[in-house]
C-alpha positions, 0 to 999 in steps of 0.5 A, spaced: 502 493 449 508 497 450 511 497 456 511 503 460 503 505 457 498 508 461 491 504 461 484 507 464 481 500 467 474 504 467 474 504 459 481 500 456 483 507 453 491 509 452 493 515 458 499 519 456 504 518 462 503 526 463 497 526 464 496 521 469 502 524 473 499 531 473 491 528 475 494 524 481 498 529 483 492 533 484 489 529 489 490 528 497 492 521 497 496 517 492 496 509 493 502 506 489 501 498 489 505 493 488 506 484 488 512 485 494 518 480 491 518 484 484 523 489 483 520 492 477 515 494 481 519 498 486 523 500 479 515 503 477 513 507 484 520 510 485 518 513 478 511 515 479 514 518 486 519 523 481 514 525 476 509 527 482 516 530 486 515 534 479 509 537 480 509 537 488 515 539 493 510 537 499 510 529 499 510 524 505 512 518 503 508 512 508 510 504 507 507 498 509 513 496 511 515 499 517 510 499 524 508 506 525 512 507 531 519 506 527 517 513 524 522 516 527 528 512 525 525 513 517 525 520 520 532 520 521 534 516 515 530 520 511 534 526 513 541 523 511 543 521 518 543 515 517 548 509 514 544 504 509 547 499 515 545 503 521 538 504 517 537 496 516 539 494 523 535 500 527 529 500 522 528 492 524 527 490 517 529 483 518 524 482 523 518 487 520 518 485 513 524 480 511 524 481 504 531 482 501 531 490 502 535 490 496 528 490 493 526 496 496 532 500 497 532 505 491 526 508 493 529 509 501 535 512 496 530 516 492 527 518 499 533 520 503 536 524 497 530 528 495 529 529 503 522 526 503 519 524 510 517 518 511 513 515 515 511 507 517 504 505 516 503 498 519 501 496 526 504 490 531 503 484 528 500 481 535 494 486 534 492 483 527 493 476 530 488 478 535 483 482 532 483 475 526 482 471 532 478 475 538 475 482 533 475 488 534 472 489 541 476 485 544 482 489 544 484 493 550 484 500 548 491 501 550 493 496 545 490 498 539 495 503 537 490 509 535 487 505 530 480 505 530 474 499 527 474 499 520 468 499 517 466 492 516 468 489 508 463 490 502 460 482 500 464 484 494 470 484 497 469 480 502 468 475 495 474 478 492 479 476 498 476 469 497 479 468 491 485 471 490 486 466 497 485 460 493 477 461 493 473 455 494 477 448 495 476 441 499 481 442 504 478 448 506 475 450 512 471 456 508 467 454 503 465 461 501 466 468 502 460 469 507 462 463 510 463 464 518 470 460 518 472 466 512 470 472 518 478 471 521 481 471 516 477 478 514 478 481 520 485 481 520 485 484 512 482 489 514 485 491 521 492 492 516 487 495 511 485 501 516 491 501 520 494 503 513 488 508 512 489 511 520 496 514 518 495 516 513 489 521 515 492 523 521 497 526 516 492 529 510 487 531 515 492 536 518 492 543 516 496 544 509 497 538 509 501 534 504 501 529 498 502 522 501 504 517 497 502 509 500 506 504 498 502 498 499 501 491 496 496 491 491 491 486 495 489 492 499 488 497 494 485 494 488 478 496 486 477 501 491 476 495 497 482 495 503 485 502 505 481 506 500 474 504 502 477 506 510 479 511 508 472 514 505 470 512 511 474 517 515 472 522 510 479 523 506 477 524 499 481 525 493 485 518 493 488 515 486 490 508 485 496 506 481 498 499 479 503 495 476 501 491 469 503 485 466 502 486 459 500 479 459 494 479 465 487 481 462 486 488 466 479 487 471 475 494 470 475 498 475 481 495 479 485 502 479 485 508 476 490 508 472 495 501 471 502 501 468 504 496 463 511 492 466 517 491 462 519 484 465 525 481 466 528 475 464 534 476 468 529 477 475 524 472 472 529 465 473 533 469 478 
């Protein structure tokens, strides 16, 4: 397939890039997936933020990359008060995220020219270790950073982090997805999961509120599990997914609304 085409994964039809722009632009909450080391995915989300910036001026950009109490400095970059430096070393980046930034840069770019906030979605990772290891319950109500228990994971997702975790395996301690020794691992997923969702509903529940674009890695937003399914659990409705195609991968019926077929690189590929 050519690059740059539209797929329905409800039925394998063609979409023009129009009508998935306009569609999605009429929703309350956009979710733009990504594998996070591919700069063509990044390319990709900064273009389907310029085509929703086209039909809507009040966006919100949230990112999985920043906690939720970086959003000043995002803030403040967003408003051109910052260098690329200054934003770097104050947004903590080699401590919160650790990918090159260069891969993430020209969105920030895109943000900071067009004057759109934005805003940090995660949580502490400490918060996420203890919920994996202790539950929900046992986090003090003052460390819980104004996030609420996520509803517990369907089997089916539940079965789908098991195997793009490597499924079932000898040296495994989890030898399925219902496993007892596969509950931390799934409580941690979905404290990011609802985490994600909790920042965004605090913006889309406001009174006129904005279009929020996420973007998130795909593992939490494929098939409708991870932060759409909280999400629909905190009563926000109206959520597209959009992800990222490799012309080479079969595409998983329902996996998104739309994906969009990737170019690939060579020169990033054997970089």
């Amino acid at each position: 397939m050519k690059a740059g085409t539209w797929i329905s994964p409800r039925d394998g039809n063609a979409l023009s890039h129009s009508d998935v722009i306009f569609a999605a632009s009429k929703s309350r909450v956009v979710l733009l997936g990504e594998q996070h080391d591919r700069a063509d995915n990044h390319r990709w989300q900064m273009h389907v933020a310029a085509g929703l910036l086209a039909h809507r001026t009040d966006i919100v950009m949230g990112f999985e990359m920043f906690p939720a109490r970086l959003t000043p400095v995002l803030q403040e970059w967003s408003k051109g008060e910052l260098s690329e430096a200054t934003f770097i070393e104050r947004s903590e980046w080699n401590d919160v995220w650790r990918f090159d930034p260069e891969l993430y840069m020209p969105i920030f770019r895109f943000c900071r020219d067009h004057s759109i906030p934005m805003i940090g979605l995660n949580c502490h990772r400490g918060l996420v270790s203890e919920v994996g290891k202790d539950g929900w319950d046992a986090i003090p109500e003052a460390q819980r950073e104004g996030i609420t228990p996520a509803v517990p994971a369907t089997p089916e997702y539940r079965q789908y982090l098991f195997d793009i975790t490597g499924g079932q395996r000898p040296d495994r301690a989890a030898q399925s997805a219902d496993d007892p020794a596969f509950d931390r691992f799934v409580r941690a997923q979905q404290t990011w999961d609802r985490a994600f969702a909790c920042r965004i509903a605090q913006v889309v529940q406001q009174p006129a509120a904005p279009l929020v674009l996420g973007i998130i890695g795909r593992g939490h937003l494929e098939f409708g599990h991870g932060t759409p399914y909280q999400l629909a659990d905190l009563d926000v409705s109206e959520t597209t997914v959009l992800l990222p195609q490799d012309a080479s991968a079969p595409i998983a019926k329902n996996v998104a609304e739309a994906v969009c077929i990737m170019a690939g690189n060579p020169d990033e590929e054997s970089a």
